[in-house]
N, C-alpha and C positions, 0 to 999 in steps of 0.2 A: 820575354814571353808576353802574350798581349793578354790584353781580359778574356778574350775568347779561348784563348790556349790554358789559360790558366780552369776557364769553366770546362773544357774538353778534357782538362785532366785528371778533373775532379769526377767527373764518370767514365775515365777509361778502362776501368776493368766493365763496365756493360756494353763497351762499344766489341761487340763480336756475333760473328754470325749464326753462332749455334746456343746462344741465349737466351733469354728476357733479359730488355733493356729499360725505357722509357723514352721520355722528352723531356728538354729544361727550354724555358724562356723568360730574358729579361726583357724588361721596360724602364727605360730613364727618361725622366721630363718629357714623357709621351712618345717616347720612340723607342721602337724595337731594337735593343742593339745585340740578341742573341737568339738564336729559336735553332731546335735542333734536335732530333730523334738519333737514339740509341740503341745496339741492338735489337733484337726481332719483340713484334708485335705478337705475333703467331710463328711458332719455332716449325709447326708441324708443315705448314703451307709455305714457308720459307719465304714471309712477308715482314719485312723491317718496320723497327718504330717512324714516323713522317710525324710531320707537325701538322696533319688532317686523320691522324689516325684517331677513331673513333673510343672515347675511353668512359668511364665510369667514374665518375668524381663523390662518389660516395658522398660522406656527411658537409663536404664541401657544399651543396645543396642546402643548407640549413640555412642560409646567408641569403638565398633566392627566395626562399620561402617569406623570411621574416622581410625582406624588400616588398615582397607583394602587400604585407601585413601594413606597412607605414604608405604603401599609394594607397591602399585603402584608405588610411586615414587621411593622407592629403586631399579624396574625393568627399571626404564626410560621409563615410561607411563606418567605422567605427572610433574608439577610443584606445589609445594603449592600458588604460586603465580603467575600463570598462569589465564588468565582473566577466569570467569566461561562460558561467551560466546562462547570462544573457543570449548567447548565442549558442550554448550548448544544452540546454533546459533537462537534459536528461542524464546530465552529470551529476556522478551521487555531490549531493551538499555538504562538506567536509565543517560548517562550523563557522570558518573564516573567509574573508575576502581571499580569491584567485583573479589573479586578474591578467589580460594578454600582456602585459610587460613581464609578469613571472614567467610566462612561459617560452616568450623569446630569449629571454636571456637566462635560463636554466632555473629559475628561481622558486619553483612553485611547488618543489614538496612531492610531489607526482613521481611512482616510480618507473623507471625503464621497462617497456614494453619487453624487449627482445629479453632482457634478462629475465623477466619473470617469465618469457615462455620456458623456459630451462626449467624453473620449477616446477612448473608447470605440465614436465614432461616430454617436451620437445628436444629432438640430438642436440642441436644445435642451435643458436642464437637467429633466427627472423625464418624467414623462409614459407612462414604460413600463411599469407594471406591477410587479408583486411577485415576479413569478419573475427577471425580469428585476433588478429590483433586490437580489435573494438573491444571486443569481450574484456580481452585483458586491462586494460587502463580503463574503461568502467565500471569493471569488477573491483576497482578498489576503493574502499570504503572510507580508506583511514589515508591522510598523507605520514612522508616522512618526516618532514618537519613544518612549521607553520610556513607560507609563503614569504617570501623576501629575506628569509632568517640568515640563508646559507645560498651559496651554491653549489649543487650537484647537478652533472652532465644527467640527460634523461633524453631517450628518445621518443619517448610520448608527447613531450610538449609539442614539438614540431611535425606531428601525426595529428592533434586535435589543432591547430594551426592551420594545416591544410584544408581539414571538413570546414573551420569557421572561412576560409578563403573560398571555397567551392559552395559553401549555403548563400554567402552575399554576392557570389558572382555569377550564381547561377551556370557554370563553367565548369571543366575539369581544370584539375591541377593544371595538367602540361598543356592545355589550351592558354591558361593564365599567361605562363610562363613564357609561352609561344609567343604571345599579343602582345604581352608590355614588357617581356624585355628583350628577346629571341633578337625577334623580327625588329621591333625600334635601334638594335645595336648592330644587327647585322649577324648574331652569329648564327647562319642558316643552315649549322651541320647539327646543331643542338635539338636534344629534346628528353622527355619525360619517360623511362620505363620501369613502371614499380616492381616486376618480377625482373632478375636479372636472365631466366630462360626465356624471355619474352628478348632481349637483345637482338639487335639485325645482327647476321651471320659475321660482319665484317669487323663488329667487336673489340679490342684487346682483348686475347686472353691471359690469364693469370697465369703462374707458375713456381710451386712450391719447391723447394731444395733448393741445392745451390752446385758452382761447378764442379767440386770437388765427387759428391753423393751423387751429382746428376739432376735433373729438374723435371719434372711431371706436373701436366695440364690441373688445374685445380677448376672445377666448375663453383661460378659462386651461388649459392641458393638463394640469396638477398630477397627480401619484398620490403620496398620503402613506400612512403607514403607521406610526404613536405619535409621528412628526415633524412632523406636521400634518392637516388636515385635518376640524378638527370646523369646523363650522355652528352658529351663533351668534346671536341677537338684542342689543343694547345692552341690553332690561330682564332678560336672562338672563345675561347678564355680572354685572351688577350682582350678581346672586345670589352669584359668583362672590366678587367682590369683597366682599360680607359676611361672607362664610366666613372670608374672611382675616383681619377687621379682628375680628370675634368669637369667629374659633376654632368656627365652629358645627357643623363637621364632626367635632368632639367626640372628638380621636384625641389623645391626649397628644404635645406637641412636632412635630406634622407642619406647623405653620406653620412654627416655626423651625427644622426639619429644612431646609425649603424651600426657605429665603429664605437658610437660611447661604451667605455667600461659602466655596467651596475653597480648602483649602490645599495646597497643592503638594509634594512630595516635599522641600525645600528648607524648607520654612516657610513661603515667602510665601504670600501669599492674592491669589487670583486675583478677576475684577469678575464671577465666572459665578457660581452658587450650582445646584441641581439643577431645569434647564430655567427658570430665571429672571436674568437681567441683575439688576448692582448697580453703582449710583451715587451721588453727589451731587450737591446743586442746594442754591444758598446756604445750603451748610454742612447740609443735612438728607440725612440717607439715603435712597435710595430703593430699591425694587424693584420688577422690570415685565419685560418681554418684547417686542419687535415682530413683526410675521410681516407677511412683506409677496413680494407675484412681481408684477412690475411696474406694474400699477393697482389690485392690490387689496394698501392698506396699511394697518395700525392700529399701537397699540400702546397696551398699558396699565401703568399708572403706580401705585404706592402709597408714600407717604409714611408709615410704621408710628407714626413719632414725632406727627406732627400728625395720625393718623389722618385720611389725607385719601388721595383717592386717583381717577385719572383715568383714561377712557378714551375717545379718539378712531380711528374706523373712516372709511376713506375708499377709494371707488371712482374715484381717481385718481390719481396720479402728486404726491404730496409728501411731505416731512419729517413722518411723525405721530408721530414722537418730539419731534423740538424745538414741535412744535405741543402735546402733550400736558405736556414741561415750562414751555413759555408760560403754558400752564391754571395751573398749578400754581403759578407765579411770583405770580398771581393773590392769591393765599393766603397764598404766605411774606414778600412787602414788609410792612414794619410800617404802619401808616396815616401817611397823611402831613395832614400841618396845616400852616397859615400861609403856604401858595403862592398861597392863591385871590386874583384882583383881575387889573387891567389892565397887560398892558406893553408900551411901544412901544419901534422900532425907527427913527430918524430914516433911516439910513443905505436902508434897504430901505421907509422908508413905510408901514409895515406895523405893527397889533396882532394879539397875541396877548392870549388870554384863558385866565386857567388857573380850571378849577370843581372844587371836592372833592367827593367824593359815596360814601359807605362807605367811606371809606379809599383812594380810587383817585384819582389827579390826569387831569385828561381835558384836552386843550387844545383851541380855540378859533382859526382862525386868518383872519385879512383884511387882506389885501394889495390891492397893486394887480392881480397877477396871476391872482385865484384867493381861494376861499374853501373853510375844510373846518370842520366841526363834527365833538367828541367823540371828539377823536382822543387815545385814553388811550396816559398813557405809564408807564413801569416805572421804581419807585425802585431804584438803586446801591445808593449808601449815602452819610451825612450829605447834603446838600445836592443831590445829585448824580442824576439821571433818564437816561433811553434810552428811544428808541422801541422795543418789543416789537414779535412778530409781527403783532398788530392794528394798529397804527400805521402797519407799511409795506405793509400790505395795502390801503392808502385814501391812503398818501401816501408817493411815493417819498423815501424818508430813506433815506441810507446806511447799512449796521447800525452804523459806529460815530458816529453823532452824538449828541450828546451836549449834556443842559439844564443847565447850573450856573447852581442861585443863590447869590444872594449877598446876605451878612444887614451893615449898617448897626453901628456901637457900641453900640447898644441891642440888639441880639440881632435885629431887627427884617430879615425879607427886604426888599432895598432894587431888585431888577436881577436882569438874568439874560443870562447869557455863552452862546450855543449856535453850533454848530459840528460842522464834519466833515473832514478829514484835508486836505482839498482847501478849503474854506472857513472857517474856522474866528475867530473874536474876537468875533462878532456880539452888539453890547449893545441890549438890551433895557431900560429903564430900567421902575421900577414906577410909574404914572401913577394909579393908584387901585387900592382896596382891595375886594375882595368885600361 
């Protein structure tokens, strides 16, 4: 199974025609080695997911905003640590220093707009407008806690972000965004729309349930404002993502401006960095973002060390993070050898067949119950595999099941031990060799 086969199997339950699907695409050392839409775009008009289909990248946005934030400063427009009053003079005075580094990177004590409209009396989270959402984040008197102390996620910081981008640039948001990074990167399907009933007809639309219940159109009400809200293709992302991996936005340090994790008032260092999420995944770092309101969810992925880096868009209701580090998993298992060949199971009457193929172990399976082909799995470490997302997408395995083999006095795999919390000693003996 190749890398591609193995990332096609990982969303074959979306590849069908009367769904919502998505797109996925990788990027290795600046080259595109996957891109690929799944499933329908729009189920009503019987229009497939493409890798130009126009999509909503929700809080992913957050990462655009705070870039404009630091060309600023590379122009000698502002300070990251310049108080936010200075440029917002009619913010209540809270006591203490606020300053635009708090607020890029969650730090500033400010609470979330959209949730307080809920208290506020609104059905639902955003949806009202700009004046509307002024009111509320000036309407607070008091923070939650002093700035830099902690971090909480807040979507006000990157709403007054945007007014201080639009007072110094004399510009709209999505004009910004259009000028220095759209157009200088090429991605010319992009662009800004703060209502999502404001969206060009040609859209993704969302779609709530699933195959079993059925799936119905979800309208989303969203109003963003430097928190969300640009419109996106998969091959304009990508653009995205090579700015990053090569710096080609050509601004001294705004990558790593970026990407840096905060630290806290205390020292620690927090997992936010300015409008981008930081993690790890078998020991590599990463950096990405999600933006997701109920069916429409993505999230993208960069691995800086392997120069590798992922992104999945989906108009439906799943984890496209852990799908996105699945991808990604893809990449960082070392290659495996010396599994391939035949193994039986007396107890259950059943062969399994393991195949290698680019580094990827893929299994084979015939029982009496049932048969599945190519159902690839994910190496641990030493001897040791797990079904990945692909896997239990095609075959109910519970997440901790688990393949051990097992190597003979000559070093030689001899058997294999698999198992799940609830079933678990099952041997496999190896009956023939690849």
């Amino acid at each position: 199974m190749t890398t591609s086969q193995a990332i096609n199997a990982l969303f074959h339950n979306w590849d069908a025609s009367e769904a919502p699907g998505g797109a996925v695409a990788v990027l290795q050392k600046g080259k595109v080695i996957h891109r690929r839409g799944y499933g329908m775009a729009d189920i009503e008009m019987c229009i497939p997911w493409s890798v130009d289909s126009l999509y909503p990248i929700m809080s992913v946005s957050k990462q655009f905003t705070t870039a404009c934030v630091l060309m600023l400063e590379a122009r000698g427009k502002l300070n990251l640590d310049d108080d936010v009053h200075l440029y917002l003079p009619n913010l209540p005075d809270y006591g203490t220093a606020l300053t635009l580094r708090h607020l890029c990177t969650n730090t500033s004590g400010l609470r979330d707009y959209p949730a307080l409209g809920v208290f506020a009396g609104a059905r639902e989270e955003g949806g009202y407008g700009f004046e509307p959402a002024q009111r509320l984040i000036f309407g607070q008197t008091s923070l939650q806690f002093i700035p830099g102390e902690k971090y909480v996620y807040s979507n006000s910081n990157f709403f007054l972000l945007a007014m201080i981008i639009e007072k110094l640039t004399n510009m709209k948001l999505g004009e910004v965004y259009k000028e220095w990074i759209f157009d200088p990167l090429g991605m010319e399907h992009s662009l800004l729309v703060s209502y999502m009933k404001d969206a060009p007809v040609e859209t993704v639309k969302a779609y709530l349930g699933d195959a079993e219940s059925g799936f119905s159109h979800w309208q989303c009400p969203a109003y963003c404002h430097g928190d969300g809200g640009i419109l996106t293709t998969l091959n304009d992302l990508l653009f995205w993502e090579k700015a990053l991996d090569d710096d080609r936005l050509q601004i001294p340090g705004l990558v790593e401006k970026l990407e840096a994790p905060m630290r806290l008032n205390d020292g620690t260092s927090t997992e936010y960095a300015m409008g981008i999420e930081t993690g790890t995944q078998r020991g590599f770092e990463w950096r990405g973002h999600g933006g997701g309101w109920k069916a429409y969810k993505c999230f993208r992925l960069r691995l800086p060390a392997k120069r590798l880096s992922v992104i999945v868009f989906a108009n439906r209701q799943v984890d496209t993070e852990a799908l996105a580090l699945a991808v990604a998993d893809l990449f960082l298992t070392e290659p495996v050898h010396g599994y391939a060949g035949e193994y039986f199971c007396s107890e259950l009457e059943t062969t399994w067949r393991f195949h290698e193929d680019s580094g990827v172990l893929s299994l084979d399976c015939s029982g009496p119950l049932g048969t599945l082909m190519n159902v690839p799995l994910v190496h641990d470490k030493g001897d040791i595999f797990h079904p990945g997302e692909a896997a239990r997408a095609r075959w109910e395995l519970e997440p901790d099941a688990t393949f051990a083999f097992e190597r003979d006095d000559s070093g030689q795999v001899c058997a294999l031990v698999a198992g799940t919390e609830w079933a678990y000693g099952l041997r496999f003996e190896r009956v023939k060799f690849s």
